[in-house]
N, C-alpha and C positions, 0 to 999 in steps of 0.2 A: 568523417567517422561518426557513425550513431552510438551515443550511449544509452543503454539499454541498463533499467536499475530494477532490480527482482527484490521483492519486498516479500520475503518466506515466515507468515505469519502461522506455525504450528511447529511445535516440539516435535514430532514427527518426521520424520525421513519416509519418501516415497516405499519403504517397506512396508511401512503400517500405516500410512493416511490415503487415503485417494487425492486428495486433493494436493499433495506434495507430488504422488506419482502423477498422475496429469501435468503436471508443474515441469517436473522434470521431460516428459517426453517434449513439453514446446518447446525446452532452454533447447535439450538436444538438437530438434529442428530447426531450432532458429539460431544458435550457433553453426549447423550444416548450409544452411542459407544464407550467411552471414560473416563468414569467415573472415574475411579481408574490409569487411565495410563497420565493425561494428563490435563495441564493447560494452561485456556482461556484468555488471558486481551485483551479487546477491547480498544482500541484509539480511541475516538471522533474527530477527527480532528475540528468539530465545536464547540467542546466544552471545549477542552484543549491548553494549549499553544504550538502553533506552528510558532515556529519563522521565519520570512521569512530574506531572505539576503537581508539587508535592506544597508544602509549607515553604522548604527553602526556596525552591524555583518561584510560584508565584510572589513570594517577598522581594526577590531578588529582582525579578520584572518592574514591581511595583513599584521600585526604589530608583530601578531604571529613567522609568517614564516620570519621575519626579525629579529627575537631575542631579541624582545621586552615580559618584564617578564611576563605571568598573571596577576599580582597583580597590574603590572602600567596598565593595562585597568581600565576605568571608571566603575565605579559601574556596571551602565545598560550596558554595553558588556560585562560583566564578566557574569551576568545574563542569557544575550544572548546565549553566548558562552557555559556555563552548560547546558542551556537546549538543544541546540542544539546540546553537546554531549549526552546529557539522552538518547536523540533520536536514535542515531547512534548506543547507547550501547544495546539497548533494543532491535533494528534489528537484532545488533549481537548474543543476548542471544537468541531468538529465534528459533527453529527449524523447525517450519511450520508458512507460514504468507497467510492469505487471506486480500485481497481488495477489498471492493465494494464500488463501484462509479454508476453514473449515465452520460452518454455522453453529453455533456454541449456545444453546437455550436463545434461540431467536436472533443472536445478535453476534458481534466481532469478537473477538479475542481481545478482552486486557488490553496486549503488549502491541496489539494493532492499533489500539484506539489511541494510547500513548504516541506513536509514531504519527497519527493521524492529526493530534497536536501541535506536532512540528511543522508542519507542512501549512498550516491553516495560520497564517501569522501577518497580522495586519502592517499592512505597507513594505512588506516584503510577498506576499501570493496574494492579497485583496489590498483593497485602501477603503475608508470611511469617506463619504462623500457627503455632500448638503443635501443629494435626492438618493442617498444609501449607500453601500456596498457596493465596491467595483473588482472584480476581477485583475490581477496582474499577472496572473499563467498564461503564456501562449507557446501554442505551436506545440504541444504535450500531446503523445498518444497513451492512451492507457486501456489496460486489459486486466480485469478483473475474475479471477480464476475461484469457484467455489462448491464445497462440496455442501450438500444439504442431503440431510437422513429422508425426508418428504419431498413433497413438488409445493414450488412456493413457484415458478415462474417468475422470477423477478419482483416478485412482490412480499418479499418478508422485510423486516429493517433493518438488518447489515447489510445485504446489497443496496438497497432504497438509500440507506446512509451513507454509504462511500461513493455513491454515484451523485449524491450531493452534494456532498465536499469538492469532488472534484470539479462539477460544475460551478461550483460556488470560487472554488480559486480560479479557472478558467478554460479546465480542460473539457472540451466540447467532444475531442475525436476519443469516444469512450465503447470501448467493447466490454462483452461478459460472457462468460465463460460458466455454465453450472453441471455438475457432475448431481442428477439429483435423484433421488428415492431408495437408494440402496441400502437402507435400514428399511423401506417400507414395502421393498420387493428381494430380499435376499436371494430369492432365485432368476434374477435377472442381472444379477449382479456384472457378470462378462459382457453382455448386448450393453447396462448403461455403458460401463468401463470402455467399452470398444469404438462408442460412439462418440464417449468426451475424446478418447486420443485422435479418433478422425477431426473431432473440429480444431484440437490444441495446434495438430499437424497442420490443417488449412489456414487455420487464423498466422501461424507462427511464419508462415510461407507468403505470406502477404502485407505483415506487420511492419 
């Protein structure tokens, strides 16, 4: 059974973002193709806790990696500290992950780059090595779903960025997904829209 982890980076419901409506048409799809082989949990990022490395969390790390026990952290680090493994563990359990986001002045959303956090975490998705950084993700397919107001091509620095991460922890089998210029051609607005659901649908059918 494939687990399949939907990482829904925008306040937004497929009513008023393109990028959640494209989202949603691949879940559909790929729930229809999918029935019997494969399980969906979506992550709210706006709606679940997502803990950011704040004061307490990084102190709480810090204390970690110095040999200081779990149980002498403060209550709310220890809190911290769990969900911010939740995090990292449910990346890991995963075998396919999609992300939709929306381009937000160049770059991800906040509450994605928090989640992006979690996932990047040495000796648990990389290790430190004598000749650098080694990758510990395998076998991960990810799909990267994104709305942009212009044409960036894959060439702006949220997509550039999250496809580096991913490479960086070890996800190689990396697709993308862009829904793009519909602020910069308002009256093409249906042709883009019609053409992300054709790919969400072929990607989703093959995923």
């Amino acid at each position: 059974m494939k687990n399949l982890l939907v990482i829904k980076a925008h306040p937004f419901t497929g009513e008023q973002s393109t990028s959640m409506k494209v989202l949603e048409k691949f879940i559909d799809v790929y729930q229809a193709e999918n029935a019997d082989t494969a399980t969906v949990q979506v992550l709210d990022l706006y709606s679940e806790d997502i803990p950011e490395i704040d004061h307490l969390l990084l102190s709480a790390m810090t204390d970690l990696k110095t040999g200081v026990n779990f149980s002498d952290l403060t209550a709310e680090q220890q809190a911290k500290m769990n969900r911010f493994n939740e995090l990292t563990d449910q990346f890991l359990a995963a075998d396919q992950i999609v992300i939709a986001n929306a381009l937000w002045n160049l770059n991800i959303p906040t509450r994605l780059k928090a989640w992006v956090d979690t996932i990047n975490v040495a000796n648990k998705t990389f290790k430190y090595t004598a000749t650098g950084p080694v990758p510990l993700t395998e076998g991960k397919k990810v799909l990267h779903i994104q709305s942009n107001g212009g044409m960036y091509d894959g060439k702006d620095f949220a997509s550039m960025y999250l496809k580096g991460i991913m490479n960086f922890v070890g996800v190689t089998d990396y697709h993308q997904l862009f829904i793009e210029a519909i602020d910069h051609h308002p009256e093409q607005r249906d042709e883009i829209l019609g053409k992300a659901f054709d790919s969400a649908t072929a990607i989703a059918k093959e995923f």
